[in-house]
Backbone as a ProteinNet text record, in pm:
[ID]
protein_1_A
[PRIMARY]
XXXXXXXXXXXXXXXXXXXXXXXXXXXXXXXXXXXXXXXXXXXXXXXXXXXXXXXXXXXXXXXXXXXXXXXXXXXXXXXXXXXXXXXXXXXXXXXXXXXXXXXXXXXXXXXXXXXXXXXXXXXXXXXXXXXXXXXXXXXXXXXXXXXXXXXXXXXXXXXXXXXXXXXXXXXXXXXXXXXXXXXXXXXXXXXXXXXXXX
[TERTIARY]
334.5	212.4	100.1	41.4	-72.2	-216.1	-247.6	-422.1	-542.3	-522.1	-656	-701.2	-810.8	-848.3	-833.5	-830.2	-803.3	-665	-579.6	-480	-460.5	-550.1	-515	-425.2	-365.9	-295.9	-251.6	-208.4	-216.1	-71.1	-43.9	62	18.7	-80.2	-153.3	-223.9	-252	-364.4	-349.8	-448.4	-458.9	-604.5	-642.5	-747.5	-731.1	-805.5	-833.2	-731.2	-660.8	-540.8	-660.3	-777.5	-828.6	-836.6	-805.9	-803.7	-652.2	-586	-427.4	-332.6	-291.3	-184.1	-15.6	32.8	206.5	214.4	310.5	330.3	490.1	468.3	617	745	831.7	956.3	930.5	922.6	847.2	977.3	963.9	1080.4	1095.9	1228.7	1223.7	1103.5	1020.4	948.1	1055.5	951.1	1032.6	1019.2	1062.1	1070.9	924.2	837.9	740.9	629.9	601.2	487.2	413.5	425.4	296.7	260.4	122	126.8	20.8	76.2	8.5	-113.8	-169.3	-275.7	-434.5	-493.5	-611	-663.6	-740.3	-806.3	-908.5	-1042.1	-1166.1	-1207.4	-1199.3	-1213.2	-1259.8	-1327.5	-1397.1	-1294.3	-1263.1	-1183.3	-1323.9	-1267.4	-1405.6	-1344.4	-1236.8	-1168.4	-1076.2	-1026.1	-884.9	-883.6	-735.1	-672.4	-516	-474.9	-353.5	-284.8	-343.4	-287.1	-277.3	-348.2	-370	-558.2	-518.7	-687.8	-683.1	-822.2	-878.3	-986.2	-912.4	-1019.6	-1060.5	-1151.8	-1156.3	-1045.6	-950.1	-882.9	-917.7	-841.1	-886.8	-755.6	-808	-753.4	-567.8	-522.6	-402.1	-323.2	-369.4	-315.9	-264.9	-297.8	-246.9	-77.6	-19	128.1	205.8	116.1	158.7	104.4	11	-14.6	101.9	36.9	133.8	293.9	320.4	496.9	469.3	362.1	329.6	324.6	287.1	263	399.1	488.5	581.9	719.1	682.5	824.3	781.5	693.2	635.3	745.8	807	867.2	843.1	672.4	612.1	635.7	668.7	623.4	787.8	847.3	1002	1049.5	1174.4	1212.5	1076.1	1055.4	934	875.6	784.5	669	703.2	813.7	838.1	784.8	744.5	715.7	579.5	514.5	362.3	346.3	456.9	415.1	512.3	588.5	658.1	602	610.7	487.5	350.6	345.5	202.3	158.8	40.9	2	-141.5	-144.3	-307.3	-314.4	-406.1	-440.6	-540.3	-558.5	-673.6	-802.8	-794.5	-960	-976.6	-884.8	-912.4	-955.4	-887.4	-929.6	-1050.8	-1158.2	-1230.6	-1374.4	-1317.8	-1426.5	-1464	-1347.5	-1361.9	-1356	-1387.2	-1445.1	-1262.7	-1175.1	-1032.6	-1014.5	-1001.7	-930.8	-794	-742.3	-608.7	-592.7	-492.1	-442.8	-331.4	-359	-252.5	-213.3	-125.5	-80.3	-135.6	-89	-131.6	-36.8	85.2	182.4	86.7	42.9	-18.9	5.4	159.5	176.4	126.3	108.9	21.1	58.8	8.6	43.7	-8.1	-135.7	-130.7	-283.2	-345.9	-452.9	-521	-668	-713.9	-831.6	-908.1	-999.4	-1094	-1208	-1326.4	-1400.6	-1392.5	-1491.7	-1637.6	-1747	-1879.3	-1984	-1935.9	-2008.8	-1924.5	-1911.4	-1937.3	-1832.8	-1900.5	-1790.2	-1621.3	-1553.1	-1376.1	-1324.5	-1257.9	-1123.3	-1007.8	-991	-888.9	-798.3	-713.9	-627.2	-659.3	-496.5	-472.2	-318.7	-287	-111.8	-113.4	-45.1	42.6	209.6	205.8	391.1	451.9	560.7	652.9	727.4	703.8	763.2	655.4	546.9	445.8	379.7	436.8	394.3	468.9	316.6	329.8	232	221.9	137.8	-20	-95.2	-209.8	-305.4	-209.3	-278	-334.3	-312.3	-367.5	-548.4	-537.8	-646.6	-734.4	-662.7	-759.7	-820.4	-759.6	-746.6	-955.9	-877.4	-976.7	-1109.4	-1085.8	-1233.9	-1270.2	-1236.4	-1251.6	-1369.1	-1319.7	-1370.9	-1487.4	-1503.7	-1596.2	-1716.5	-1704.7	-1773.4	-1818.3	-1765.2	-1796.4	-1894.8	-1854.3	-1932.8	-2099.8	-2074.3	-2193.1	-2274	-2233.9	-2301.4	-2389	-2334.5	-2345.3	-2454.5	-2483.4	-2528.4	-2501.2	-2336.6	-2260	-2309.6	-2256	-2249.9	-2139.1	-2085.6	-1903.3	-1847.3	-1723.2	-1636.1	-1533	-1500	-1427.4	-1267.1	-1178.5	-1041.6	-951.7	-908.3	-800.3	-654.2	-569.2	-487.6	-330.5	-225.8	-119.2	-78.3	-18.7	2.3	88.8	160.5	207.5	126.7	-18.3	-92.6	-164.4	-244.7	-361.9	-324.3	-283.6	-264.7	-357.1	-335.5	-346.7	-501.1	-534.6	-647.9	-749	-712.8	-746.9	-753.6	-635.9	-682.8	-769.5	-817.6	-952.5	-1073.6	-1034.8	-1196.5	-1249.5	-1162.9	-1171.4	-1160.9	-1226.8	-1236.9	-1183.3	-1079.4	-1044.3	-1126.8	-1210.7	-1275.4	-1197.6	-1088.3	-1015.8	-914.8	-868.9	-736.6	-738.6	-729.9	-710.8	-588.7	-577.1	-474.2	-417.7	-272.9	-184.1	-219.1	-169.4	-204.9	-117.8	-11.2	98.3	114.8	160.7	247.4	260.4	106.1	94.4	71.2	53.9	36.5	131.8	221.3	299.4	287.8	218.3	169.6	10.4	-9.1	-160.8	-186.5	-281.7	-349.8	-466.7	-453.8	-575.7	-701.4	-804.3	-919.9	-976.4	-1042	-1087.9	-1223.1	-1347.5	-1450.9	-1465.6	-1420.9	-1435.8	-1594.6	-1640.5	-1767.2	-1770.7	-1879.2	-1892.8	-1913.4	-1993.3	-1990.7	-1844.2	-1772.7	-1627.9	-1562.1	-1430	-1409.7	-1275.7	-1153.8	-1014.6	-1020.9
429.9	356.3	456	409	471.4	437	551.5	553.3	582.8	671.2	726.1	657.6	615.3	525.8	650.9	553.2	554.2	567.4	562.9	573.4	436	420.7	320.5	320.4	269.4	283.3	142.4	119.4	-2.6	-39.2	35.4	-40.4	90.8	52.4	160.3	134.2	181.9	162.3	232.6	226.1	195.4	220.4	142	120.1	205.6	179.3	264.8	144.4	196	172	12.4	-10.1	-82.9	-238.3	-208	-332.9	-363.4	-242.1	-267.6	-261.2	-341.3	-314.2	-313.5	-308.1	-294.9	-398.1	-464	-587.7	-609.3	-751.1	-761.6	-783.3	-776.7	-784.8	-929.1	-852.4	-931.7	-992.2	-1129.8	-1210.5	-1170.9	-1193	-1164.6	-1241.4	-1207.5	-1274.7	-1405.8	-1572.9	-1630.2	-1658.4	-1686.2	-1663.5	-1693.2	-1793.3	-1829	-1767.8	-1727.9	-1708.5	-1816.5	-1941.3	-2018	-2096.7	-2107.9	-2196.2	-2322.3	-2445	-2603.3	-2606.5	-2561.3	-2658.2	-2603	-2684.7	-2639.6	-2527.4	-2439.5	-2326.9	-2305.5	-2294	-2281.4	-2135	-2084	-1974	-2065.4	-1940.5	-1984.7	-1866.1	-1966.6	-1815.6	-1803.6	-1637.9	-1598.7	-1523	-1481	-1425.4	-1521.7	-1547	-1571.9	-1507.4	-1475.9	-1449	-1471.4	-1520.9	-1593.7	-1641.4	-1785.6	-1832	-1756.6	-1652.2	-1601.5	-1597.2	-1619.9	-1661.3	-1499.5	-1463.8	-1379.1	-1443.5	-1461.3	-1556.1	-1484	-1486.7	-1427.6	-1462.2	-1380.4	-1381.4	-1468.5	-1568.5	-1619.3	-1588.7	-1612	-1544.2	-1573.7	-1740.5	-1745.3	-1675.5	-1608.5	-1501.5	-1371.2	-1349.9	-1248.6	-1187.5	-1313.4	-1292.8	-1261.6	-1310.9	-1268.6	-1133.9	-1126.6	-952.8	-857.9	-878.4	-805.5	-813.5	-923.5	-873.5	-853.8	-867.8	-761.9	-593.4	-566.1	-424.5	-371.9	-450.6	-367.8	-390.4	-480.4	-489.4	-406.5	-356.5	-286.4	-155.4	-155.3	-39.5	55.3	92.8	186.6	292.5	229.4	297.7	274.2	301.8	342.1	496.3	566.5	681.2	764.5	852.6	944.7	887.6	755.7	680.7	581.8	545.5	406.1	428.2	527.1	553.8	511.8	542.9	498.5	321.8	205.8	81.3	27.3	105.5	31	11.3	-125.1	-149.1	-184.3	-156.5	-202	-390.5	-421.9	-525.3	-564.7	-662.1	-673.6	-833.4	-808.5	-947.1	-961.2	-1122.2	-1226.5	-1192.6	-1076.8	-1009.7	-896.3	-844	-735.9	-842.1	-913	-1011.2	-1045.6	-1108.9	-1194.8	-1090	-945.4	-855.7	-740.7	-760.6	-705.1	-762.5	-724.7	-799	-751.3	-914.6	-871.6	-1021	-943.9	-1043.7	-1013.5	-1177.3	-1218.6	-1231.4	-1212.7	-1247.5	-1356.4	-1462.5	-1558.8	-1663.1	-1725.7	-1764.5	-1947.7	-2018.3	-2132.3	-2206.9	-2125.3	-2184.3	-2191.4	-2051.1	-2047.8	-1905.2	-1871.4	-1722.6	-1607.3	-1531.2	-1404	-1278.1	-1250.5	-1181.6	-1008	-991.4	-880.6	-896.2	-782.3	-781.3	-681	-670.4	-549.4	-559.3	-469.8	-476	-377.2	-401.9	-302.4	-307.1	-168.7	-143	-80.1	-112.8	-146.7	-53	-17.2	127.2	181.7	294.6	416.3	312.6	310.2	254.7	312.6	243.4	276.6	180.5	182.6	118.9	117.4	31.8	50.7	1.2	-78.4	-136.2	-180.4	-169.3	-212.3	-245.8	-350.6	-336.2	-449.6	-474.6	-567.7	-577.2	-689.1	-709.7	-681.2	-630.2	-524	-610.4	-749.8	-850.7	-900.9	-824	-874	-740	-629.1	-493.5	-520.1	-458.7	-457.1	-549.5	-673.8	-783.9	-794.6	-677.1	-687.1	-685.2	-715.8	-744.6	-619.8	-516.1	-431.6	-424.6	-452.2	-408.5	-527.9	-654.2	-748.9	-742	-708.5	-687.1	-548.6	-477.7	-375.7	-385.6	-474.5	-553.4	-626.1	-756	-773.2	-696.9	-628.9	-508.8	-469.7	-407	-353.1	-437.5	-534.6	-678.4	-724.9	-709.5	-681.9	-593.3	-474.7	-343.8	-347.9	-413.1	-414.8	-466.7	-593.4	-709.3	-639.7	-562	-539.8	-373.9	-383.8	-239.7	-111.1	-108.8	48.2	93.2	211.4	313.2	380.6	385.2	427.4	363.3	391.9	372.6	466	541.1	637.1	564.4	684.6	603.5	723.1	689.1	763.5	732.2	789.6	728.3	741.2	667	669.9	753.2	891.2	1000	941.6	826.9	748.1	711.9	679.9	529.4	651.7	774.3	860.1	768.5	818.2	793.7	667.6	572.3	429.5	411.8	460.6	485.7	584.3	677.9	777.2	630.7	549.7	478.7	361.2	358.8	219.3	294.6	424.5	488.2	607.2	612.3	674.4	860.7	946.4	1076.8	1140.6	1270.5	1326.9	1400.3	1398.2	1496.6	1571.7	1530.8	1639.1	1614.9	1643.3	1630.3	1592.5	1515.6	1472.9	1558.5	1596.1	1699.9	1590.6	1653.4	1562.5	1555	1430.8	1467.8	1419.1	1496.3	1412.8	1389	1297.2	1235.5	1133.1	1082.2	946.8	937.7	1102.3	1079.5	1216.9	1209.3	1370.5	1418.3	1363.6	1427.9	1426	1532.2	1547.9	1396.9	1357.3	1272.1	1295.4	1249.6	1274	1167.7	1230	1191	1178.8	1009.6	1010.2	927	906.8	867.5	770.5	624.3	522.8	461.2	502.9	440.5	291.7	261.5	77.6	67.3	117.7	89.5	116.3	164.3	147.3	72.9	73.8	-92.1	-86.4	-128.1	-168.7	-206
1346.7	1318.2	1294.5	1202.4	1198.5	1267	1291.5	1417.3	1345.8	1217.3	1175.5	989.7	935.7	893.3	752.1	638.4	511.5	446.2	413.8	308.9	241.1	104	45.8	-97.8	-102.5	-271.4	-332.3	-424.5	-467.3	-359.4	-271.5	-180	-42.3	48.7	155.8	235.2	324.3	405.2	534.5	642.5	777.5	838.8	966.9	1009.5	1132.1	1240.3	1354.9	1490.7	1529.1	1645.9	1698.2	1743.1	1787.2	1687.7	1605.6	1502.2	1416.2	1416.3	1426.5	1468.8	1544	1694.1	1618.5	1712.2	1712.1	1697.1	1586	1555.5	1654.5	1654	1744.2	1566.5	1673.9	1518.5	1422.1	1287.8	1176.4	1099.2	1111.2	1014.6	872.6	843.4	632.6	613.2	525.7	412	346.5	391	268	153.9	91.7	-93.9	-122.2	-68	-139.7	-46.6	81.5	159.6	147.3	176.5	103.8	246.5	253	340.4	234.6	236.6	227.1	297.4	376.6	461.6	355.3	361.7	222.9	319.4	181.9	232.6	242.1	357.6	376.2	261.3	213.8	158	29.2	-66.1	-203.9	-303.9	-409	-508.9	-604.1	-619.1	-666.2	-818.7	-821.3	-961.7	-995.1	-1080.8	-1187.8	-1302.8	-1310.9	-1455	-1463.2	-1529.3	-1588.8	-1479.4	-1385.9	-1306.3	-1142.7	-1127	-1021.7	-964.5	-877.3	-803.9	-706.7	-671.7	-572.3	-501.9	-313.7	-286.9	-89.6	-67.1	88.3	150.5	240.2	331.1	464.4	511.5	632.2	717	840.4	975.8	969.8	904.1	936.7	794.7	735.6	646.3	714.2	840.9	849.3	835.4	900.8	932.1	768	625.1	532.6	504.3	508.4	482.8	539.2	700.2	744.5	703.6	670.6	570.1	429.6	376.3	270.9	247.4	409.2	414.6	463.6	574.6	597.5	529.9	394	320.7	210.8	163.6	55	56	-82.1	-155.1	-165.9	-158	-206.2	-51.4	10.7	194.2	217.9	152.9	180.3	196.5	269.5	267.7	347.1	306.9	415.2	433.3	369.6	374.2	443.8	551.4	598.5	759	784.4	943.2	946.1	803.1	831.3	842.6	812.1	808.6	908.8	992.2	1111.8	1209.9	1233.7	1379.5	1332.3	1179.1	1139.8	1147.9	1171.1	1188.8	1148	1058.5	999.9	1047.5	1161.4	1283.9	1194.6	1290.7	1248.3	1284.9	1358.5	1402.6	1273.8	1247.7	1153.5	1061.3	983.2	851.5	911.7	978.2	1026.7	1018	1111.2	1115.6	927.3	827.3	739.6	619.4	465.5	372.8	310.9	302	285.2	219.8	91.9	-2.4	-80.8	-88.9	-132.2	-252.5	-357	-484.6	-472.1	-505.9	-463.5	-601	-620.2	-755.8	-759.9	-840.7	-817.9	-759.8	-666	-556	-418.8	-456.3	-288.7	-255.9	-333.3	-295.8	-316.2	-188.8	-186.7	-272.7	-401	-463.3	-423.9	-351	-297.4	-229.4	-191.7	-94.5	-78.2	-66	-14.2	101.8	137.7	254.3	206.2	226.4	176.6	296.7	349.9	485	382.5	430	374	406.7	554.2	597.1	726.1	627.3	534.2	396.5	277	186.7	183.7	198.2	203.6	167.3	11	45.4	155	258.9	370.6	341.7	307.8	261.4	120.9	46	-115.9	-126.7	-124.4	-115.6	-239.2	-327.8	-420.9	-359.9	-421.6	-354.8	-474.7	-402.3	-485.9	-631.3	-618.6	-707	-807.9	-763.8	-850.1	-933	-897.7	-990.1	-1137.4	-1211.4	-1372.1	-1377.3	-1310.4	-1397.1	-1406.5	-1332.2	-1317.2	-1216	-1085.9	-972.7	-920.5	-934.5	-852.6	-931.8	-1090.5	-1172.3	-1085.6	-1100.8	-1107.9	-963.6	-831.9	-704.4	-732.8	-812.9	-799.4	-842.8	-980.7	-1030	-945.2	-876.5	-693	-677.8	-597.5	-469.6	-631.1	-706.1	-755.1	-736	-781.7	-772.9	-614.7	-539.2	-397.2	-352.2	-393.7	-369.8	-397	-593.8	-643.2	-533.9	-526	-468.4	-306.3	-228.6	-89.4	-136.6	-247	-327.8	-309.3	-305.2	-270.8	-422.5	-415.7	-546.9	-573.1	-476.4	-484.2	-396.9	-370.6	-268.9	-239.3	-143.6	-55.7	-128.9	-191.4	-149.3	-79.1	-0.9	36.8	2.7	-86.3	-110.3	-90.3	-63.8	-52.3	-213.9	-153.9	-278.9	-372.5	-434.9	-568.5	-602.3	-552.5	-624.1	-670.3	-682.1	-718.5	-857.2	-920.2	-1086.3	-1099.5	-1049.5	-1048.2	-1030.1	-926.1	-884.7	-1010.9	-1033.7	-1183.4	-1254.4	-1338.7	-1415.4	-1402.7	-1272.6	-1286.8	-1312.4	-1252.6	-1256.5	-1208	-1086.2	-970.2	-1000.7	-907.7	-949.3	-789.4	-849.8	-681.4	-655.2	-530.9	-499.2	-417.8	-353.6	-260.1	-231.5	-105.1	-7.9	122.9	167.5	355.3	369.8	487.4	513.3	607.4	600.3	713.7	841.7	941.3	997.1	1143.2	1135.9	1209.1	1378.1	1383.9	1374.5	1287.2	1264.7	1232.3	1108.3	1041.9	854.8	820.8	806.9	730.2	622.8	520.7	433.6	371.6	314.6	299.8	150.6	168.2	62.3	-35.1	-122.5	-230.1	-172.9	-191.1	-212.3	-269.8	-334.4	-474.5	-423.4	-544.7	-533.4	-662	-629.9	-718.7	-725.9	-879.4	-877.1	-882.1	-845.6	-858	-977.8	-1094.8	-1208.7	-1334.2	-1233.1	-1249.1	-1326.1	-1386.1	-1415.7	-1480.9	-1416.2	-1470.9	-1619
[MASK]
++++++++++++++++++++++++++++++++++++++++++++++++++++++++++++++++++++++++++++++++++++++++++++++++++++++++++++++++++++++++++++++++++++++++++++++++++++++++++++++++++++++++++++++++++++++++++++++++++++++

């Protein structure tokens, strides 16, 4: 599990040990993630049948099998999402929105901590890469940012996604160095402007 805050990639993340605990053993994902009961939340994006709408608290149990079935965090990268858990206090205390289809199903997610600006979480599900979600996920958050009047945003990123990150906008200013147990390899550091744009 991870303890120390930033690694985001279009499949990444982690927060500080106090807002993400050890999850107990997480069921398969079923085919649809959906839950029926209407949603207090407002959608604030669409594009081709997919909505982006605030995260509410009983979303978590899908994130969290968003993050620890994710492909991208397989082989060296699977130690950082075992035991990971994104609770209903983390969603509640942070600005964390959903990509979800017009089933209901959660197509992917991110979290924008506001101060100090950070992308903290960015994950798409592994069944839904190619179609857009990470762009549209990222116009999101830009649109967020504006709004709260950032000027950039911090990414730290899970080392596959840099590229990804390069193509919305984003510039490396550096390297986070590893930092193990809980991160074994060093990460890029990039500086996504808000005037940015997928």
């Amino acid at each position: 599990m991870v303890t120390e805050r930033g690694t985001a990639g279009v499949a990444s993340g982690t927060r500080a040990d106090r807002r993400i605990r050890k999850a107990s053993p997480v069921r398969a994902p079923s085919p649809r993630m959906r839950d029926t009961r209407p949603m207090r939340s407002s959608t604030t994006d669409r594009r081709g049948g997919v909505r982006v709408r605030r995260a509410v608290a009983r979303d978590a149990r899908r994130l969290t099998r968003l993050v620890t079935t994710s492909g991208a965090y397989e082989g060296p990268y699977a130690p950082m999402v075992q035991g990971y858990k994104v609770g209903p206090d983390y969603i509640e205390a942070h600005d964390v929105h959903v990509a979800v289809d017009d089933d209901g199903l959660v197509l992917g997610f991110y979290a924008l901590v506001l101060s100090p600006p950070e992308l903290d979480l960015m994950f798409v599900a592994d069944a839904a890469q190619g179609r857009g979600i990470g762009r549209l996920l990222v116009g999101h958050l830009l649109g967020q940012a504006r709004r709260a009047g950032l000027t950039a945003v911090r990414v730290v990123a899970h080392p596959p996604a840099e590229g990804f990150y390069r193509s919305v906008g984003a510039e490396r200013t550096g390297t986070v160095a590893a930092r193990p147990p809980a991160v074994m390899w060093d990460r890029p550091e990039l500086l996504l402007p808000v005037d940015a744009g997928p």
